[in-house]
N, C-alpha and C positions, 0 to 999 in steps of 0.2 A: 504494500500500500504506500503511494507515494506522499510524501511532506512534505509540505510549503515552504519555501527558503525562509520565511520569518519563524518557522515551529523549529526548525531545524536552527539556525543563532540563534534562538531561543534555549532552547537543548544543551548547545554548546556553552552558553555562556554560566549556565546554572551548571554542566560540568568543570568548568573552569574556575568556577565559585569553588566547586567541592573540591576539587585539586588543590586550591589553595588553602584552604581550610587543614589539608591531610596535609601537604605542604609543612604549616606553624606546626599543626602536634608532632609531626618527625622533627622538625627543628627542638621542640621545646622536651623529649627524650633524649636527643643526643646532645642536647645542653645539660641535662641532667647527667648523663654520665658522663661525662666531661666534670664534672662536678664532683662523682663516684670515685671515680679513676683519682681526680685528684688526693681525697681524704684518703683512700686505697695506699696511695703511693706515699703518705703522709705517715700511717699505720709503718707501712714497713721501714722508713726512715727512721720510725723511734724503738724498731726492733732494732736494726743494725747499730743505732747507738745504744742500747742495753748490754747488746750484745759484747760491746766494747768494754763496758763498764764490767762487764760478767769476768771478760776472760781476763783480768786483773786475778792477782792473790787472793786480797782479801774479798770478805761479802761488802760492796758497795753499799752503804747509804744512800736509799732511793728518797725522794721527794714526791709527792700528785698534789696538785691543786685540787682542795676542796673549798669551793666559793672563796672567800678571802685570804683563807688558809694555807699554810701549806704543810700537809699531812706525812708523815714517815711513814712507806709503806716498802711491803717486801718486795723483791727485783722479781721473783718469780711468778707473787701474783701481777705484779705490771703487765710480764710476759702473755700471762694466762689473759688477761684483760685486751690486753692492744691482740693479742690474734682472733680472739671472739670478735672482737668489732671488726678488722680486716674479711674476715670469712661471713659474717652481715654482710658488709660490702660486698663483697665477691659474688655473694646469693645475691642479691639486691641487683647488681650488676648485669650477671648472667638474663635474669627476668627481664632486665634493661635491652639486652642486647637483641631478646627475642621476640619484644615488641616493634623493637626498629626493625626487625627482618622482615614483622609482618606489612609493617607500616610502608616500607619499600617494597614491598609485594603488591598492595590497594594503591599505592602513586602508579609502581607502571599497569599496573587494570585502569586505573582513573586517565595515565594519558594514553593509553591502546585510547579508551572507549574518546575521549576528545580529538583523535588523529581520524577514526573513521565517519563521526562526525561531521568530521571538517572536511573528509575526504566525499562524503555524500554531499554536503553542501558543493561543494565547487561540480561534483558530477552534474549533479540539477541544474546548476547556472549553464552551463557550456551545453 
C-alpha cells in the first residue's frame, strides 16, 4: 500500500526523534561508566598503595576517614573493604556494558529503519 511523501517525512522525522532520544540514553550509560571505570581504577590505586605499605617489616599503621575523623583501622580489613567495592564496580560495570551492547543494537535497528525510510521517500518522489 503506497504512502504519501508527507506520511512518509512524517514517519521519518518521529524516527529520527526516537534515534535521538536512544542516541542521549547511550551517551548518558557510557558516561556513566566512564565514571565506573574511573572509581574502579581509583579502588585499585589504593590496593597497590597498601600493598606497598604491606610488604614493609612491620604491621603498618592504617588510617580511614570517618566523617571528620580519622579512625585506626587494620591494613587487612582496608584490603577486605577496597576489593568489595572494586568487585561492586566491576558487577555494576559489566551490567553497564550490556546495556550499551543493547542500546547499540536498537541505534542500528533505529537507523536501518530511518535509511529505508528515507530510501522509500526518495523512490516515491523520482
Amino acid at each position: 500500500m503506497p504512502v504519501d511523501n508527507t506520511t512518509l517525512q512524517q514517519l521519518i522525522e518521529v524516527k529520527t526523534q526516537e534515534f535521538r532520544n536512544f542516541q542521549m540514553e547511550y551517551s548518558k550509560l557510557t558516561q556513566k561508566r566512564q565514571e565506573l571505570i574511573g572509581r574502579y581504577n581509583e579502588n585499585r590505586l589504593v590496593v597497590n598503595e597498601l600493598n606497598k605499605l604491606k610488604s614493609e617489616d612491620e604491621e603498618p599503621v592504617t588510617y580511614q576517614k570517618a566523617g571528620p575523623a580519622l579512625m585506626v583501622k587494620d591494613i587487612h580489613e582496608i584490603f577486605a573493604e577496597t576489593n568489595r567495592k572494586s568487585q561492586l564496580i566491576k558487577n555494576e560495570t559489566d551490567k553497564l556494558e550490556k546495556a550499551i551492547e543493547e542500546k547499540q543494537n536498537e541505534l542500528a535497528l533505529k537507523n536501518q529503519d530511518i535509511l529505508e525510510f528515507k530510501e522509500r521517500l526518495e523512490n516515491q518522489s523520482n
